[in-house]
C-alpha positions as CSV (number, residue, x, y, z in Angstrom):
1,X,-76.0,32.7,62.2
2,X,-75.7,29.3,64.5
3,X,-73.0,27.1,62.9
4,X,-74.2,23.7,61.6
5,X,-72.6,20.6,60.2
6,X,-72.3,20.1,56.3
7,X,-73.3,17.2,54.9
8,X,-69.6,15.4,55.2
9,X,-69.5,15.9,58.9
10,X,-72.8,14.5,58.5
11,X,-72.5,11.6,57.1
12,X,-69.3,11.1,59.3
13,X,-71.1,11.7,62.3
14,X,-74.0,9.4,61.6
15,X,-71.4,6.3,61.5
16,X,-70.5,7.4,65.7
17,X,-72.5,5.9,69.0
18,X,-75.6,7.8,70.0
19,X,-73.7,9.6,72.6
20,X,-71.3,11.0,70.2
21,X,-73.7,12.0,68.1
22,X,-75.7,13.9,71.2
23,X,-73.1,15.8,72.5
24,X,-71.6,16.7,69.0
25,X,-75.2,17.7,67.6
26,X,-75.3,20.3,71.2
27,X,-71.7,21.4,70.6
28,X,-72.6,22.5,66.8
29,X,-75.2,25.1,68.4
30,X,-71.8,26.7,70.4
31,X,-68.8,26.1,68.5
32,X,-68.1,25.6,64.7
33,X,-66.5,22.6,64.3
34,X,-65.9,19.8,61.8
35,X,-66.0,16.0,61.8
36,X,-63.0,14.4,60.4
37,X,-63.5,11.3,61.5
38,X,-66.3,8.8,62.9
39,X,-65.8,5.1,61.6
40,X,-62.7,4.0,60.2
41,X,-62.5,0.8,57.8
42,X,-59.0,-1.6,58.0
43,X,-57.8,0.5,55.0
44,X,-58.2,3.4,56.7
45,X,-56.6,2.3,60.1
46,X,-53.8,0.9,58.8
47,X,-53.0,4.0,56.9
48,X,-52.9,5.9,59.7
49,X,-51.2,3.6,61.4
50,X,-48.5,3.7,59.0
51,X,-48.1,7.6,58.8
52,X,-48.1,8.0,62.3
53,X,-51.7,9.3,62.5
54,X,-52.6,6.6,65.1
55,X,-50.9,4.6,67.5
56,X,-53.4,2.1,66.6
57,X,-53.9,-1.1,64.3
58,X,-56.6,-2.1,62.5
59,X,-59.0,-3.6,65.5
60,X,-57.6,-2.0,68.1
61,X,-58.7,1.9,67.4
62,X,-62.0,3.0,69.2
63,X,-62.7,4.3,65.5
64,X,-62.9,0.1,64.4
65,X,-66.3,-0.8,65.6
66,X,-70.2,0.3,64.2
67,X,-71.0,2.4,65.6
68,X,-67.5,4.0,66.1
69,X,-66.9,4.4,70.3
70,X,-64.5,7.6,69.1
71,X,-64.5,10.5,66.8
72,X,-62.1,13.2,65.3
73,X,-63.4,16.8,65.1
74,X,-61.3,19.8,64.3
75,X,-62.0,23.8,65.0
76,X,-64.0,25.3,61.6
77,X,-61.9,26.4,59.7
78,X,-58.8,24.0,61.2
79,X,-55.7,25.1,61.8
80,X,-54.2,22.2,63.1
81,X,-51.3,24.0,64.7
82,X,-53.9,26.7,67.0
83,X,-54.3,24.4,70.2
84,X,-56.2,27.0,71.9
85,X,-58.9,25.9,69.2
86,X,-58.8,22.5,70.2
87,X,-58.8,23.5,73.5
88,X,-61.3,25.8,73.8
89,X,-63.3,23.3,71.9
90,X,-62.5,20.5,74.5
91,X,-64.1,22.9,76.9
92,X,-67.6,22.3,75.6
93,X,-67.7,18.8,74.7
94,X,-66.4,18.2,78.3
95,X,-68.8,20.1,79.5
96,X,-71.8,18.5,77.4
97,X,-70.6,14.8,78.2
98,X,-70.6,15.9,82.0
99,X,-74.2,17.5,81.5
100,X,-75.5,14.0,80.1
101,X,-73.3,11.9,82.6
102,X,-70.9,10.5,79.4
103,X,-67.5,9.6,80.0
104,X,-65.2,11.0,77.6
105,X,-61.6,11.1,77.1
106,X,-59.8,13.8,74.9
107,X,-56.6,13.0,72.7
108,X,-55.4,16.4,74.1
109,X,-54.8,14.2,77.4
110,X,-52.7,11.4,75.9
111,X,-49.4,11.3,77.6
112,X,-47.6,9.8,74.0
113,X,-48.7,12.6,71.9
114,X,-51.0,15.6,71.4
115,X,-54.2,14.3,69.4
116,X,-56.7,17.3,70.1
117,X,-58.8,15.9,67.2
118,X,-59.7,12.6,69.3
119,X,-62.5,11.7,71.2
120,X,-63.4,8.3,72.3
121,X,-66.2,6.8,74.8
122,X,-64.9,5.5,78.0
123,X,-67.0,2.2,79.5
């Protein structure tokens, strides 16, 4: 059976920019995956601001606008600690924003820390 979203990664993914929402909705059809993350509210931010979940204040995360310009999606089910997930994941949504000309950057690629959850929309 093909993996799909349930209705939390959803409703989270319905909150993300049209090409988010594209390359996630192909990505389901390869990889089981789930969406912990689309829009965040100041609340939100600033607690994971404060607990080191984001380098990011409250306006200056991709996750702060509507539609949200990033998302956070872990392997299904997560183990946060498998990197080869997240990086066999990465694979294919690299692959899908190349296929529909989207640029992309991966958290996996930050230089100040390992976020393999994070995606964001580059302009």
């Amino acid at each position: 059976m093909m993996p799909k979203f349930g209705k939390t990664s959803q409703d989270r993914l319905s909150t993300c920019h049209p090409d988010l929402q594209l390359i996630c909705t192909e990505a389901i059809k390869l990889y089981d995956f789930s969406v912990i993350c689309g829009y965040r509210g100041e609340a939100a931010q600033n607690e994971a601001y404060v607990n080191g979940y984001s380098g990011a204040k409250w306006g200056e995360s991709y996750h702060n606008q509507i539609p949200s310009l990033a998302i956070d999606i872990v392997p299904y089910p997560s183990f946060w600690e498998n990197k080869y997930e997240f990086y066999r994941l990465s694979g294919i949504i690299m692959t899908l924003a190349d296929k529909h000309n989207i640029k992309i950057r991966w958290g996996g690629d930050f230089k100040e820390f390992f976020d393999g959850a994070h995606w964001e929309l580059l302009a």
